[in-house]
C-alpha positions as CSV (number, residue, x, y, z in Angstrom):
1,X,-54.2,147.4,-120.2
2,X,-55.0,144.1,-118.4
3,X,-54.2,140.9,-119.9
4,X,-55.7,140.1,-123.1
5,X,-58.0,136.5,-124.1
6,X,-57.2,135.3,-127.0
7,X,-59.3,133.2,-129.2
8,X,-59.8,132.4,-133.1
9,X,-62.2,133.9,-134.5
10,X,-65.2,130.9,-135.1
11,X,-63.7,129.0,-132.7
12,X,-65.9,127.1,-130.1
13,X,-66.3,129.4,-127.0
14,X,-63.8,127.6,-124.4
15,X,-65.4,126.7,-121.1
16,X,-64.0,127.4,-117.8
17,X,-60.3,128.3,-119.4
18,X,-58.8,130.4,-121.9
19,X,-56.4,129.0,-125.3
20,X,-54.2,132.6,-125.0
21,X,-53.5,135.2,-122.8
22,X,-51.2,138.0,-123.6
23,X,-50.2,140.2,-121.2
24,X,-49.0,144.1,-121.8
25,X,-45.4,143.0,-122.2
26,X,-46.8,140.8,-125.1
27,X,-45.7,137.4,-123.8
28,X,-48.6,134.4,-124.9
29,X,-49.4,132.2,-122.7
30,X,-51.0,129.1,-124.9
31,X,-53.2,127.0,-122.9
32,X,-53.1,123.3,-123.6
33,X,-53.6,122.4,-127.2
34,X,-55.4,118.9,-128.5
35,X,-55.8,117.4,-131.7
36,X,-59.4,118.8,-131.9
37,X,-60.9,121.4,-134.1
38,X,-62.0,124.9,-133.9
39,X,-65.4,123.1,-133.7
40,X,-64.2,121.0,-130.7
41,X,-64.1,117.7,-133.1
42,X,-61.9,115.2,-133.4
43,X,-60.8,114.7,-137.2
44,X,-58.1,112.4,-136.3
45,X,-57.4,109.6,-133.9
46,X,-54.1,109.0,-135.0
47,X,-51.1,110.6,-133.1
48,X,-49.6,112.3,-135.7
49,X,-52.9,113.7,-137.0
50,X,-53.6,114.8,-133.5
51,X,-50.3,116.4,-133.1
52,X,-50.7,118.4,-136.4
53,X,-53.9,119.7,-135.6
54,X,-52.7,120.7,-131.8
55,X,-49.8,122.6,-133.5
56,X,-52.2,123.8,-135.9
57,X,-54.4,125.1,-133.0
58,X,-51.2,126.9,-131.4
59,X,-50.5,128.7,-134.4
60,X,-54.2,130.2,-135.0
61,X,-53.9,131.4,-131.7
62,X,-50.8,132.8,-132.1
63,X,-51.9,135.0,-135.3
64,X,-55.1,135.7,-132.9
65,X,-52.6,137.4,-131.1
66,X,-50.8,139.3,-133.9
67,X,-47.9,137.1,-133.5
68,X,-46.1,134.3,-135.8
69,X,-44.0,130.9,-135.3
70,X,-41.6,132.5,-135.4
71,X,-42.3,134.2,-132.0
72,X,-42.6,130.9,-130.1
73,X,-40.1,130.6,-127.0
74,X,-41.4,127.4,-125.2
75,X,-43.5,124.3,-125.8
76,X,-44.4,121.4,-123.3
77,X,-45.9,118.5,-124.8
78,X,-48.0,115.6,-122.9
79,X,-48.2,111.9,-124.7
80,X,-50.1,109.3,-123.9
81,X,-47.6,106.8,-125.2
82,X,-43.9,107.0,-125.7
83,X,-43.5,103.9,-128.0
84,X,-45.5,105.8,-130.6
85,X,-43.9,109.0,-130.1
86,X,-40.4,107.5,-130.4
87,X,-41.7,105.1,-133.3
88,X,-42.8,108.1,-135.3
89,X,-40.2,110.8,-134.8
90,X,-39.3,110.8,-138.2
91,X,-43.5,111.6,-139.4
92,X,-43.5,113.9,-136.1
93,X,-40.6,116.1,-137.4
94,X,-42.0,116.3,-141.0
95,X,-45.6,117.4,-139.6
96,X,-43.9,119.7,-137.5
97,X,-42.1,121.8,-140.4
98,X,-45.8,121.6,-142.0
99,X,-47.2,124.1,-139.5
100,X,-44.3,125.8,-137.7
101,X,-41.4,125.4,-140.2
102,X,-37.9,125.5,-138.7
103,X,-38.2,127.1,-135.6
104,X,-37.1,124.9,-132.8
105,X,-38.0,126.6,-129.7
106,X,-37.1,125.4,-126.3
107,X,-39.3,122.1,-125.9
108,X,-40.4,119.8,-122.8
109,X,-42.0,116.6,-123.6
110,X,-44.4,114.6,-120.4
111,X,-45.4,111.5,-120.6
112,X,-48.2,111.1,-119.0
113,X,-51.1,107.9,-118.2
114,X,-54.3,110.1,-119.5
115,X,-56.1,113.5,-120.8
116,X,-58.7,115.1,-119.7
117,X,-60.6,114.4,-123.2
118,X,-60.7,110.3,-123.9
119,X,-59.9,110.9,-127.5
120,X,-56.8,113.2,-126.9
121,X,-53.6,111.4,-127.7
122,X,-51.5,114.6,-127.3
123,X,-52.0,118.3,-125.7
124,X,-49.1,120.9,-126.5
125,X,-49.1,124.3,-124.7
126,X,-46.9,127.4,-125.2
127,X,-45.6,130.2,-124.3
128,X,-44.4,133.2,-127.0
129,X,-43.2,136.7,-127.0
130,X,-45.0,138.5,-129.6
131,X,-44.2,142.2,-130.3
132,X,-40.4,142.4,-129.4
């Protein structure tokens, strides 16, 4: 078996990357995640709305993969603006149990001047171990 693409079912063919690998040892490699929809639309422009979604986004491609939140080992997480991040830890925590409940896994957080989409306020990727 070679490694595996992953991608929601209805989702927007991605162009020039892929959302999941899995390889044959069943780790998930989640590429970078935004606060878009499957349709490649932005619903939201706030921060937390964008970071919902992008959480939202990992965890469709996680069940893509036969996996859960529950399998999540690692997430790296790339702001565009500290102040609201710190600010709004209190909403980000509460959005966060929304999608993935209470499983902390080990996190990283960037901040960083821009994203490759002008509307992206966040982009989360992940890795997972599904199957173990």
């Amino acid at each position: 078996m070679t490694h595996q693409v992953i991608s929601p079912e209805g989702w927007a063919p991605a162009k020039g990357y892929a959302n999941g690998i899995l390889t044959k040892d069943g780790t998930l490699y989640v590429g970078g995640q935004i606060g878009w929809t499957a349709e490649q639309v932005f619903e939201s422009h706030d921060f937390i709305g964008q970071m919902e979604q992008a959480l939202r986004n990992i965890l469709a491609i996680l069940e893509a993969a036969g996996g859960t939140a529950d399998d999540l080992t690692r997430l790296t997480w790339y702001v565009t603006d500290k102040q609201e991040y710190l600010a709004r830890q209190r909403e980000v925590g509460q959005a966060y149990r929304r999608v993935l409940g209470r499983h902390f896994p080990a996190m990283t957080m960037v901040v960083v001047s821009a994203l490759v989409e002008d509307e992206a306020l966040v982009e989360i990727e992940a890795t997972a171990v599904i199957g173990r």
